[in-house]
C-alpha atoms as one frame of an Amber mdcrd trajectory, in Angstrom:
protein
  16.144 -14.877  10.716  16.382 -11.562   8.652  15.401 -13.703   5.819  12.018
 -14.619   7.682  11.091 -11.014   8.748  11.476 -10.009   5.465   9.137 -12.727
   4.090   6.377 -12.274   7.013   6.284  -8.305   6.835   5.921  -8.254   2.617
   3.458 -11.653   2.831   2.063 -10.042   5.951   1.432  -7.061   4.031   0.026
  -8.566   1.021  -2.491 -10.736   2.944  -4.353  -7.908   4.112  -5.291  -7.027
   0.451  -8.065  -9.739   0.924  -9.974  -7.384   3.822  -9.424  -4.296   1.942
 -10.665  -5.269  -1.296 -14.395  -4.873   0.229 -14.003  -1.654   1.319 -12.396
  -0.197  -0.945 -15.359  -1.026  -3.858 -17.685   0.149  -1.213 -16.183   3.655
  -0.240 -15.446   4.263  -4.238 -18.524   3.084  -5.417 -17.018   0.509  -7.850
 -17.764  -3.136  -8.933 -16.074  -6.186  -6.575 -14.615  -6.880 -10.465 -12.497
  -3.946 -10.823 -11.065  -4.005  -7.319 -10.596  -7.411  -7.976  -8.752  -6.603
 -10.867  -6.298  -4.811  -9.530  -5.432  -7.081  -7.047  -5.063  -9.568  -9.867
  -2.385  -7.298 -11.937  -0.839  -6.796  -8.369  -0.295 -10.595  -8.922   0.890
 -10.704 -12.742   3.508  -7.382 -12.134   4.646  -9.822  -9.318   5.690 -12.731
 -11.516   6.352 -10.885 -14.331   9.440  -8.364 -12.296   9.989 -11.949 -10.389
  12.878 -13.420 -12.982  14.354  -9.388 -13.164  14.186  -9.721  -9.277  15.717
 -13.111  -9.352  18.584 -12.267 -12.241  19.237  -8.698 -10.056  20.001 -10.991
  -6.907  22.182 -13.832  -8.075  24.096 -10.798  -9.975  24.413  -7.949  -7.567
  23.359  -9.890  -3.914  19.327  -9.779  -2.158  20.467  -7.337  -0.219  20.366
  -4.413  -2.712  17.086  -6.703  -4.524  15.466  -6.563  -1.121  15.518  -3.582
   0.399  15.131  -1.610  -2.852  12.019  -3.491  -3.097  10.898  -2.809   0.484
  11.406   0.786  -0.217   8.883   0.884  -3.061   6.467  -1.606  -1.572   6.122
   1.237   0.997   5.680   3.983  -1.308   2.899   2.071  -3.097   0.830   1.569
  -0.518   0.866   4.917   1.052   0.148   6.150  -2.828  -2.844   3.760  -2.809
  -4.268   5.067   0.727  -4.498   8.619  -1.287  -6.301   7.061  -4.221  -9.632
   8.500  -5.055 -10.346   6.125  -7.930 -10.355   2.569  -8.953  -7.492   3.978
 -12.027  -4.934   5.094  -9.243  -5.835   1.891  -7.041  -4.771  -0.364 -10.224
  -1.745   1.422 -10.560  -0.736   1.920  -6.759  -2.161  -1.271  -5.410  -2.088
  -2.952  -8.765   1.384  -2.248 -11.491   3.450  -0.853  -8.960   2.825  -2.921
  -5.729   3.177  -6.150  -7.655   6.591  -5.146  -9.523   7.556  -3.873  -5.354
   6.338  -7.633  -4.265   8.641  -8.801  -6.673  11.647  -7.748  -5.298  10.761
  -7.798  -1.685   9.257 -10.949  -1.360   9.966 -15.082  -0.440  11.653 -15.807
  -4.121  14.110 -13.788  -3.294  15.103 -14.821   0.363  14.436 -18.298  -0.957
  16.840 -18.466  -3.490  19.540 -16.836  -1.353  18.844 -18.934   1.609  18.889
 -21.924  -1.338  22.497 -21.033  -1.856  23.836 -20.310   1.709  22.554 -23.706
   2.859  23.713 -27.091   2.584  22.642 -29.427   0.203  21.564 -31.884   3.285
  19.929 -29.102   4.909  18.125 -26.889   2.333  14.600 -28.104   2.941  14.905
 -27.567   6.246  16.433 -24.142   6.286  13.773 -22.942   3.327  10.637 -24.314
   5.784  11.943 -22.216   8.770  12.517 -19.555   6.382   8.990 -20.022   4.985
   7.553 -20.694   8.779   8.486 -17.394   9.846   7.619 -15.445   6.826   3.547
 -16.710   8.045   3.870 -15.213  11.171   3.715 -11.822   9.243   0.153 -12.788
   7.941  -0.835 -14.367  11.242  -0.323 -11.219  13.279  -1.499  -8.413  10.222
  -4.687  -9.654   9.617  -6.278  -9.117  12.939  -4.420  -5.500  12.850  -5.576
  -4.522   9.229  -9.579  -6.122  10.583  -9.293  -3.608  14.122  -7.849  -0.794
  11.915 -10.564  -1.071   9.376 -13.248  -1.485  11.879 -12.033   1.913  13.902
 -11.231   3.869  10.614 -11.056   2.862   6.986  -9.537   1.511   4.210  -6.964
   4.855   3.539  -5.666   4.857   7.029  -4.911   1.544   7.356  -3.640   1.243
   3.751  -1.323   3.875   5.197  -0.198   1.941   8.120   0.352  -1.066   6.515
   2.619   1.196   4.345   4.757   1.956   7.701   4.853  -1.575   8.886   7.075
  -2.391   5.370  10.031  -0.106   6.550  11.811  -1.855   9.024  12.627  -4.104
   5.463  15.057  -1.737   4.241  16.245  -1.820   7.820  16.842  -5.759   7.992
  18.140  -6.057   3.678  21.760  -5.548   4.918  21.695  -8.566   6.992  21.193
 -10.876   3.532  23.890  -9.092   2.141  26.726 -10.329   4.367  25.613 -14.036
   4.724  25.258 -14.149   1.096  28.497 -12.543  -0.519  31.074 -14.073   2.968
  29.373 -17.314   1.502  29.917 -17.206  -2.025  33.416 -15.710  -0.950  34.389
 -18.894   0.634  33.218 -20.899  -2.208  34.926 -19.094  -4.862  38.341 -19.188
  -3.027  38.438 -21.381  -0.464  36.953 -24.795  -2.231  37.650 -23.708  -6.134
  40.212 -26.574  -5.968  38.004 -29.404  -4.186  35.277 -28.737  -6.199  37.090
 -28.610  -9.264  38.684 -31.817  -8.566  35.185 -33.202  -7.998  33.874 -32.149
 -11.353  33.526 -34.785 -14.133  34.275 -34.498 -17.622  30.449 -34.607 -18.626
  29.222 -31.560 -16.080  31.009 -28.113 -15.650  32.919 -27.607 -12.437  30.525
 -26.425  -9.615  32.604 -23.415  -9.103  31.896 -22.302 -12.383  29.520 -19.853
 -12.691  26.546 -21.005 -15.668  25.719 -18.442 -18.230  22.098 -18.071 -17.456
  21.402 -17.983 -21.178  22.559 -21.840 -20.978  20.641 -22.557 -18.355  17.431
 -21.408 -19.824  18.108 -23.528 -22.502  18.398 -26.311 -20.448  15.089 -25.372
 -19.185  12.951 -25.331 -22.184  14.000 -28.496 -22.745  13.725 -29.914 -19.130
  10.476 -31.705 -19.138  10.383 -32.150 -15.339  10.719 -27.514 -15.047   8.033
 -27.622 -17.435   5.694 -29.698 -15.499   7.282 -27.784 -12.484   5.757 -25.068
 -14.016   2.636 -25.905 -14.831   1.743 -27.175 -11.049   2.706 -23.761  -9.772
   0.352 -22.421 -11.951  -2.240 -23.837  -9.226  -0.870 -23.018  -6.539  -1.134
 -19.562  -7.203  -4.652 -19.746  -8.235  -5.450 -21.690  -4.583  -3.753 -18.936
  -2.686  -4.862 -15.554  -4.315  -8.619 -16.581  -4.579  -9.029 -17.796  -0.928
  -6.957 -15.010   0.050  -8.655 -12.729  -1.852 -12.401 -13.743  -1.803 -12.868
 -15.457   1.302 -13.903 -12.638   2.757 -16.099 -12.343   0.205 -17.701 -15.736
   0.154 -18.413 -15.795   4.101 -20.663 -12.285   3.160 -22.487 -14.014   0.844
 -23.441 -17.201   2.930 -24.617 -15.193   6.395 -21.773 -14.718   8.516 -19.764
 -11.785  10.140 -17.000  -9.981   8.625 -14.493 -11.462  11.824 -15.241 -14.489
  10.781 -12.917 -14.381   7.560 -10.539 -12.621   9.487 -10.158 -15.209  11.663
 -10.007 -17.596   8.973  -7.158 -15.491   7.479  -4.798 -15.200  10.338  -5.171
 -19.142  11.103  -4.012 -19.871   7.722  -0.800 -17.522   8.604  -0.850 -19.416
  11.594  -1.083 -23.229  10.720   1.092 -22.473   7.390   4.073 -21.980  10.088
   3.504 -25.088  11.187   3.140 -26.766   7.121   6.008 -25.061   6.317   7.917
 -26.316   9.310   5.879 -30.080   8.602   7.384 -30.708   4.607  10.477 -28.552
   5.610  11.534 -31.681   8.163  10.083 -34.334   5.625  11.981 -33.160   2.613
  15.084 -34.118   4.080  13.395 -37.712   4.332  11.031 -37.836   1.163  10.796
 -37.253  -2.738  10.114 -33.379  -3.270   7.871 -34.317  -5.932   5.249 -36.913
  -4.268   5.405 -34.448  -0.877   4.431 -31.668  -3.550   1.429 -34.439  -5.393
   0.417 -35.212  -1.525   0.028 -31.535  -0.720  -2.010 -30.441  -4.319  -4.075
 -33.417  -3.433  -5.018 -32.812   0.359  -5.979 -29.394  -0.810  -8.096 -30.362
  -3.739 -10.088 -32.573  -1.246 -10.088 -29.996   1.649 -11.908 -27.470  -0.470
 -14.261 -30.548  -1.673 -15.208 -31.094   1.573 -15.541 -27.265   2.377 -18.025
 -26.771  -0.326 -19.813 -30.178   0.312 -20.433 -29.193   4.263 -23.080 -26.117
   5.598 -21.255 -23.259   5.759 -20.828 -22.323   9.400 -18.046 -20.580  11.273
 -17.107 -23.638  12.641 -16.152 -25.142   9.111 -14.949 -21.983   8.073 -12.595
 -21.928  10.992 -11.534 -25.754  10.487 -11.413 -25.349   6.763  -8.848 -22.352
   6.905  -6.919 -24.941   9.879  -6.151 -27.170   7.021  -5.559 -25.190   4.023
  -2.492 -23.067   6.292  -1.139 -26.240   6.786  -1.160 -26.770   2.808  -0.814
 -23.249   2.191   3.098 -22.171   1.481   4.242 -25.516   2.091   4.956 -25.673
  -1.710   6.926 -23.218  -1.705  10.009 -24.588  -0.390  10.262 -28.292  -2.075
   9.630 -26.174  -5.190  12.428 -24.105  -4.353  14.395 -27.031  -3.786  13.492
 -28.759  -6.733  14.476 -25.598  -9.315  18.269 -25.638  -7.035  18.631 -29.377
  -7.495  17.675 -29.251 -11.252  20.131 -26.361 -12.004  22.197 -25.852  -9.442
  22.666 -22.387  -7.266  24.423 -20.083  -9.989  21.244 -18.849 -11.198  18.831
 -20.259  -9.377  16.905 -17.383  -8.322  16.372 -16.373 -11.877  14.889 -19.981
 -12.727  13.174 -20.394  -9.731  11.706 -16.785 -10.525  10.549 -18.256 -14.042
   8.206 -20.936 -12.062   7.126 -18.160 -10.035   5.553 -16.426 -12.475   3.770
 -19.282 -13.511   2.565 -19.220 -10.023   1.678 -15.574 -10.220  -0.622 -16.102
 -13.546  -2.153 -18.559 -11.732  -3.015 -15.875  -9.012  -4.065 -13.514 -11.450
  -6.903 -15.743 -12.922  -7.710 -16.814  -8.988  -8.216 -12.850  -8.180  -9.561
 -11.292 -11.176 -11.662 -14.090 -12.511 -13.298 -14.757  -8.639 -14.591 -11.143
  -8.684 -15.984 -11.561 -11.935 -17.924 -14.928 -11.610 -19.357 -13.331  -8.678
 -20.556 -10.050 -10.205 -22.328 -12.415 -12.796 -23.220 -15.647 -10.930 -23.859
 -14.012  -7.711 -21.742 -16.902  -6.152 -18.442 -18.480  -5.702 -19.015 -21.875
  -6.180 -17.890 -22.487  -9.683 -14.684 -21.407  -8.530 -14.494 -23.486  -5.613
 -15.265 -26.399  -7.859 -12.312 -24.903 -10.533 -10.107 -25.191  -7.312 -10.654
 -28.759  -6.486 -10.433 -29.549 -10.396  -6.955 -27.852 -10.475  -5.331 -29.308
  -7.408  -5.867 -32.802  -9.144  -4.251 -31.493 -11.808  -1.266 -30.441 -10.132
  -1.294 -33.465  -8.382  -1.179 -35.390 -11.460   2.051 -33.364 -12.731   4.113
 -34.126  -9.456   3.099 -38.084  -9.732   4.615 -37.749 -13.836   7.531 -35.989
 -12.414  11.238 -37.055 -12.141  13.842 -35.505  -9.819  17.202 -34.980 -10.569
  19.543 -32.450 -12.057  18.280 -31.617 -15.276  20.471 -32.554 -18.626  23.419
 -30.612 -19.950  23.613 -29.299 -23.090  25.811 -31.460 -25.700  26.799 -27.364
 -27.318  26.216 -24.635 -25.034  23.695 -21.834 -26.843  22.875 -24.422 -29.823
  20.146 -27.081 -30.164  16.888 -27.598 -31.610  15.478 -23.878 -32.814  12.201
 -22.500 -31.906  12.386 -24.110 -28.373   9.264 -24.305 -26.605   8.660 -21.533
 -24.126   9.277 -22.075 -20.387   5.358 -20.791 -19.326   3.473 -22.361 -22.277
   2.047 -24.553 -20.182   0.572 -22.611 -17.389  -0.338 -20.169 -19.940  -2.377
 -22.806 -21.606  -4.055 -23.573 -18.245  -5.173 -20.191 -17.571  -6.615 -20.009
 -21.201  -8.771 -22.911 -20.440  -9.384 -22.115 -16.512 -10.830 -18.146 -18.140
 -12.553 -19.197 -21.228 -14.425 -22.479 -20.061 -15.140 -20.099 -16.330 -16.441
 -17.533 -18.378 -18.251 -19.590 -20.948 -19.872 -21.552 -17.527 -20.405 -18.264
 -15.588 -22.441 -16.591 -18.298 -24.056 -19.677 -19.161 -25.446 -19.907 -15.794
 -26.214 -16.185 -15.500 -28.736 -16.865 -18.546 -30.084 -19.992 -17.595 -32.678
 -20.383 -14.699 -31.104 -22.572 -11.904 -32.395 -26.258 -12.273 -31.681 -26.532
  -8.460 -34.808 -24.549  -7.797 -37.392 -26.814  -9.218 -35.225 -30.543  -7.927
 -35.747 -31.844  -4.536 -32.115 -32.348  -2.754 -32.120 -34.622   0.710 -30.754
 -31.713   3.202 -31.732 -28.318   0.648 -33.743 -25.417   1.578 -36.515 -24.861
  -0.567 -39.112 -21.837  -0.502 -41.791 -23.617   0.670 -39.799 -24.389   3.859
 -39.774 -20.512   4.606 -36.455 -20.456   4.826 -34.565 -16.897   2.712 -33.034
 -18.084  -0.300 -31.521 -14.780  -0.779 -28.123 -14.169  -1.974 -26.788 -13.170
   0.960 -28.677 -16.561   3.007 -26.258 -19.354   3.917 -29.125 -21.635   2.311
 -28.167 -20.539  -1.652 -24.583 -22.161  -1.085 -26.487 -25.915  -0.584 -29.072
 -24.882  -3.549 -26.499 -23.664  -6.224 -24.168 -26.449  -5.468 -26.569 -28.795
  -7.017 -26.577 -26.672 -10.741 -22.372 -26.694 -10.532 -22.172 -30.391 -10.540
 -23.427 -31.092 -13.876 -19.973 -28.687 -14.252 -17.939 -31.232 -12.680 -17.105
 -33.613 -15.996 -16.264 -30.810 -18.005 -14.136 -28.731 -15.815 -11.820 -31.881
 -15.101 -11.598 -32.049 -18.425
């Protein structure tokens, strides 16, 4: 329980960043870009102090890790609500939120919950865990939307900045569960589980030098692909919950509408969470995680395919909650089974910040296709592209625990790094986005001059302004000669 209040008041928190970017470039007089920007390094500081975060906990306990992060998650965002330019947002809302995140957020609870539970019953413990954390974003939103509409972005920055205390409050509750557990481990079953242990695999109650771990790891094919599927993930999440907001502006409707669409991902994600909790103590992690990236890749097909109306918006933000954390906890799972608790919130960590470059590119690059495109739909179309990607990882997957080293701290040198992958991913998603967002900025739209069965055209009388719900159906027909090369 003190695990999921934790999770839903940082997430919680967090969410609201996608209402406030708006304002925020409004009442400074700055670019959607450079708001959008420091969102995304919000993101990167997250992964990148998520390993430190990780290390810190298996080490010294989450309690300490969590309410030390709670406590500067707090200061950040009442620094930010004083912030009188977009320099101090990227460092308040930006470097020193995300590093905050990082300590204060679901890797951490995960990863401790991961150890206190049962083998039999970790799924299920991490999607209750991950259930409740939603609530947090299901109950903010709406807040952060009245608070906005009554005052602006400062005050409610600053309120948001109160609701993050009562963290430090709960921390000491982790502590407890966490050290009486490994207590009873360490002295109470040192014997059973030593007698367990076979000649080719260290005794359980041994603790792994991380160091040998991560070697393991850079040669673990199956964390690598791990890896690179989180990668998408994180771009799915930050850019819907980032720009959504954004994108319902541009096509006609009211700002309420993406607010609503907001809390009902918080909402339905409790029940996703709860949904491939249950089913991974039945099913494969891995195809549950391939079914998931592919649902989602279709979902936001469909999305972009249909008019959009609040009624789609609504149903479309139905389904993604349902798809929308539930990766989080097979993942989790997964990184536990691989290497076993002893350092697993370190490792698990490393895939998180795979997840976090991921959001990066999904924040910063979504503000900047629209500054130059005037519209979101190449990155709606990058979405769908990626989830099929990750799908494709999970389906060339294997479970298991990954292999031992033969000599601890030797093997082949130069090992490849643990986030080449999804940093090769983002290098494609940003150059071959850019190189297709530019390119379109300088090239008339062949959509005006071809007839489409169902498009607006001017001669109808219809607005084809950027802001009219018609330029969505008219601009989709120019991305799809995109469609072969971004799968690519």
């Amino acid at each position: 329980m003190a695990g999921g209040v934790i999770t839903s008041l940082s997430l919680g928190v967090r969410s609201t960043f996608g209402l406030l970017v708006g304002p925020i470039s409004d009442g400074l007089g700055a670019d959607l870009g450079s708001i959008s920007l420091a969102v995304a390094i919000q993101n990167l500081m997250w992964g990148f102090s998520q390993p430190l975060a990780g290390a810190l906990s298996d080490r010294f306990g989450a309690a300490s890790t969590l309410a030390g992060g709670g406590l500067l998650y707090a200061l950040a965002m009442a620094l930010m609500s004083t912030a009188q330019s977009t320099g101090m947002i990227i460092l308040s809302g930006g470097f020193i939120a995300g590093i905050a995140i990082g300590a204060a957020s679901f890797a951490v609870v995960l990863s401790a919950v991961g150890r206190m539970a049962p083998p039999e019953k970790r799924s299920l413990m991490l999607g209750i865990v991950s259930a409740i954390g939603s609530l947090g974003q299901f109950a903010l939103i709406p807040i952060a939307r009245i608070l906005l509409d009554r005052g602006d972005w400062q005050s409610t920055s600053f309120i948001m900045a109160l609701f993050l205390i009562p963290i430090v409050l709960v921390a000491p509750a982790m502590r407890s569960k966490v050290i009486e557990r490994s207590k009873v481990i360490e002295r109470s079953k040192v014997s059973e589980l030593q007698d367990a242990a076979t000649a080719s695999s260290p005794a359980p109650s041994e603790r792994t030098p991380l160091k040998d771990d991560l070697a393991r790891a850079q040669r673990s094919r199956p964390y690598l692909l791990l890896n690179a599927a989180f990668f998408v993930c994180g771009f799915h999440v930050t850019f819907i919950g980032v720009h959504l907001a954004g994108f319902v502006n541009l096509e006609g409707l009211s700002a309420s509408t993406a607010s609503t669409g907001l809390a009902l991902i918080g909402l339905f994600n409790v029940f996703g969470s709860l949904l491939v909790g249950a089913l991974g103590q039945r099913f494969s992690y891995t195809k549950l995680l391939a079914a998931i990236y592919g649902l989602r890749a279709v979902t936001i097909a469909v999305f972009v395919l249909m008019p959009v109306t609040p009624t789609t918006t609504i149903i479309f933000a139905m389904a993604m909650g349902v798809l929308w954390l539930s990766t989080v906890p097979p993942t989790s799972a997964m990184v536990t089974e691989m290497f076993g608790p002893a350092n697993s919130g370190a490792l698990f960590g490393i895939v998180f910040l795979s997840h976090q470059m991921g959001s990066f590119i999904g924040a910063w690059m979504g503000g900047e296709v629209v500054d130059i495109t005037g519209s979101y739909a190449l990155m709606w179309w990058l979405a769908v592209a990626l989830g099929i990607f990750a799908m494709v990882m999970h389906l060339l997957l294997k479970e298991g625990p990954a292999p031992q080293l033969r000599h601890p701290g030797s093997g082949p040198g130069g090992g490849r790094s643990i986030g080449i992958a999804p940093l090769v991913i983002a290098l494609f998603v940003v150059v071959s986005g850019s190189a297709a967002a530019v390119s379109l900025a300088t090239t008339p739209l062949a959509a005006a001059a071809v007839p489409v069965a169902g498009a607006v055209t001017p001669d109808s009388g219809a607005s084809t302004d950027a802001g009219s719900p018609n330029t969505h159906e008219q601009t989709w027909v120019s991305y799809c000669a995109l469609g072969p090369i971004v799968a690519r």
